[in-house]
GURODO-86250 format. One record per residue (C-alpha): residue number from 1; z negated, y negated, x negated; residue in one letter. Coordinates in steps of 0.001 Angstrom, whole numbers, plus 524288, in hexadecimal, padded with zeros to 5 digits. Layout:
BEGIN
+-----+-------+-------+-------+------+
!  nr !    up ! north !  east ! rest !
+-----+-------+-------+-------+------+
! NUM !     Z !     Y !     X !    A !
...
+-----+-------+-------+-------+------+
END
This chain:
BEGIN
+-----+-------+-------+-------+------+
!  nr !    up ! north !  east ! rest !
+-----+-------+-------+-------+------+
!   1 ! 6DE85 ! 7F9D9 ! 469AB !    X !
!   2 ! 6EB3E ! 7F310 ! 46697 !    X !
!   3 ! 6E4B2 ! 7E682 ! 46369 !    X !
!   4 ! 6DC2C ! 7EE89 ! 45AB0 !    X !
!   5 ! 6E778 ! 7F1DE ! 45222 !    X !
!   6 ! 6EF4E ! 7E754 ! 454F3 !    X !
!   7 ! 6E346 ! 7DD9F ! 44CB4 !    X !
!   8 ! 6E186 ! 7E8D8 ! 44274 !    X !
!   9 ! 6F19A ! 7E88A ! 440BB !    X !
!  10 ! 6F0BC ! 7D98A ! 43EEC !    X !
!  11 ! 6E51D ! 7D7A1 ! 4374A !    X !
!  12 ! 6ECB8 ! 7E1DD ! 42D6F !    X !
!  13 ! 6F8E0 ! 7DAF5 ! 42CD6 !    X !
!  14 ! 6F146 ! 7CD13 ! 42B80 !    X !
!  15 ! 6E9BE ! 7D242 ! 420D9 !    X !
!  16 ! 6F54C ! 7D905 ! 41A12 !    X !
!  17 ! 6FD5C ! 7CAB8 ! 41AEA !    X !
!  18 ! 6F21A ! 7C4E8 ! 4143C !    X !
!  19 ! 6EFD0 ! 7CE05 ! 40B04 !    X !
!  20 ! 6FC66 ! 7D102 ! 407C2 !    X !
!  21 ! 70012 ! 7C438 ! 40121 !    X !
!  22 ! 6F16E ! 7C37C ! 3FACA !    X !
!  23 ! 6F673 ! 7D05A ! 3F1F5 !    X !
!  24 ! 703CF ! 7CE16 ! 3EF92 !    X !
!  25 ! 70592 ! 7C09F ! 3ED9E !    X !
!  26 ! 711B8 ! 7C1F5 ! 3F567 !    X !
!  27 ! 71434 ! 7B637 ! 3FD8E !    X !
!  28 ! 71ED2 ! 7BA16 ! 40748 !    X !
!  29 ! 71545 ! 7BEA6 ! 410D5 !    X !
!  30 ! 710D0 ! 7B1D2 ! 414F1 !    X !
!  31 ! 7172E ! 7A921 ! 41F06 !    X !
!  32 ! 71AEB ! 79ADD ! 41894 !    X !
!  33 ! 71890 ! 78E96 ! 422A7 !    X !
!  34 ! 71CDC ! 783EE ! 41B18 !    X !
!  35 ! 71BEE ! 77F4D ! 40C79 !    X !
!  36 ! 710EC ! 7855C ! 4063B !    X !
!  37 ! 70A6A ! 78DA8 ! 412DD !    X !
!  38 ! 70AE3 ! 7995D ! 41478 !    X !
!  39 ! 70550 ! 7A264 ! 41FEA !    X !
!  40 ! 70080 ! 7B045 ! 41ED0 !    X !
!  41 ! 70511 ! 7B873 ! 429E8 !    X !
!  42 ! 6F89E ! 7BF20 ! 42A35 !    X !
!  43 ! 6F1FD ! 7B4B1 ! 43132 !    X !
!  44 ! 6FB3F ! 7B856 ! 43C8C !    X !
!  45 ! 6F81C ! 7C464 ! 43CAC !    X !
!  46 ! 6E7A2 ! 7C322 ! 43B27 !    X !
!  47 ! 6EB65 ! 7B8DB ! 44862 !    X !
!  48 ! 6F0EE ! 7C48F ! 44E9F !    X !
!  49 ! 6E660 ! 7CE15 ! 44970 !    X !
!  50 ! 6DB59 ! 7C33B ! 4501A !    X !
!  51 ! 6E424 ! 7C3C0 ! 45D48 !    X !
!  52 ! 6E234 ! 7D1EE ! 45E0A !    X !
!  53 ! 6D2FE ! 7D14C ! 45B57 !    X !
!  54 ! 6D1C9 ! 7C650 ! 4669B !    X !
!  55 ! 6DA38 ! 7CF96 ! 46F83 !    X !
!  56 ! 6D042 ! 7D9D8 ! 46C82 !    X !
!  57 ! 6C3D8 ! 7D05F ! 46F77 !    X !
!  58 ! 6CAE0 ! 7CD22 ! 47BE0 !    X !
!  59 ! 6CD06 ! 7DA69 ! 47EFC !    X !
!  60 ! 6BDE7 ! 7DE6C ! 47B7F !    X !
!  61 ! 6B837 ! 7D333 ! 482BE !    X !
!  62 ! 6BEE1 ! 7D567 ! 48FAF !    X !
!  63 ! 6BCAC ! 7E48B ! 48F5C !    X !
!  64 ! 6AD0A ! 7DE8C ! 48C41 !    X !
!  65 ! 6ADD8 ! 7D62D ! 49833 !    X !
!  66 ! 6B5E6 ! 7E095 ! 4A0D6 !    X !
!  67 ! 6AB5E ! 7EA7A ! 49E3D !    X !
!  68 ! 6A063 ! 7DE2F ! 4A254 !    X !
!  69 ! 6A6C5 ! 7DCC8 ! 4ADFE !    X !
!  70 ! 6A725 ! 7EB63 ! 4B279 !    X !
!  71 ! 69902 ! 7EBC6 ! 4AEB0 !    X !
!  72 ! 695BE ! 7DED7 ! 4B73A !    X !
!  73 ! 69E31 ! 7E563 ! 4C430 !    X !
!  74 ! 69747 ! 7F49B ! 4C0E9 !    X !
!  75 ! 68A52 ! 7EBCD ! 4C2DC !    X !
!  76 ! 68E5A ! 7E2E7 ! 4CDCB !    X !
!  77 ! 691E0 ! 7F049 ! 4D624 !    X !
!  78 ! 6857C ! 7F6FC ! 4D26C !    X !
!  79 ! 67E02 ! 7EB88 ! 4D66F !    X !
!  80 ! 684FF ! 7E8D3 ! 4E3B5 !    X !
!  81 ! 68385 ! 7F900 ! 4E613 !    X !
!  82 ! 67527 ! 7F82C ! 4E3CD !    X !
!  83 ! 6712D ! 7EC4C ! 4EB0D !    X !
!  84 ! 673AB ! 7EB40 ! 4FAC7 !    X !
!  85 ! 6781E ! 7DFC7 ! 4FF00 !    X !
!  86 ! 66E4D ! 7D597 ! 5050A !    X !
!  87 ! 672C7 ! 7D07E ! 51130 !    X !
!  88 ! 66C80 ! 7C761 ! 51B9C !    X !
!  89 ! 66A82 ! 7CFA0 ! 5261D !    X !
!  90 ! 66E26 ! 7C42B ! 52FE3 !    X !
!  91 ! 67B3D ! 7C448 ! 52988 !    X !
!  92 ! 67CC6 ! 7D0BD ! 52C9F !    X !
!  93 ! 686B5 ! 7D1B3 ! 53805 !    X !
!  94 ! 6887A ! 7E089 ! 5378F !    X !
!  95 ! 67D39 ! 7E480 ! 53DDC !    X !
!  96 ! 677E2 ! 7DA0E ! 54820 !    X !
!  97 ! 66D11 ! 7E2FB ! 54D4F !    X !
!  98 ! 66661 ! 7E1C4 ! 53EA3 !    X !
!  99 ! 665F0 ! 7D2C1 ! 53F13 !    X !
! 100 ! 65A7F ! 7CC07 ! 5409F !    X !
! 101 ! 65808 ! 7C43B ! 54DDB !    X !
! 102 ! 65607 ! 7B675 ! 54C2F !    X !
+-----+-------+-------+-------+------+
END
């Protein structure tokens, strides 16, 4: 859930950094890297608005595979419940009356 708002909160403040110069024509906003460039903070924030939404994949894909898993051991039990066990009855060292004599 915090992820959730976490990407909405960034994707608002990137868009508002990118609009906000668009409208105003105010320059002070951006972040100067030398003669002539200039970086828009925004993109730092859409970076951190794209780290939430991968956190949230991650999250959604190993909840996907946790739930696969349970499904694959809820099926493994049933199966070993339902079948009996086959067993060589010369291996079988429990009862040596039941053995077959050679």
């Amino acid at each position: 859930m915090m992820n959730y708002l976490l990407a909405v909160l960034w994707l608002l403040i990137g868009a508002g950094l990118f609009l906000y110069p668009m409208f105003t024509n105010d320059q002070r906003m951006l972040i100067r890297l030398g003669e002539g460039t200039k970086f828009n903070a925004g993109w730092l924030a859409l970076l951190l608005a794209l780290w939430n939404g991968v956190r949230i994949w991650s999250r959604f894909s190993q909840e996907a595979l946790a739930q696969k898993q349970r499904e694959v051991m809820v099926e493994r039990e049933k199966r070993h419940q339902e079948e009996p066990p086959v067993t060589n009855p010369q291996f079988r060292f429990d009862k040596p009356e039941d053995q077959p004599k050679k």
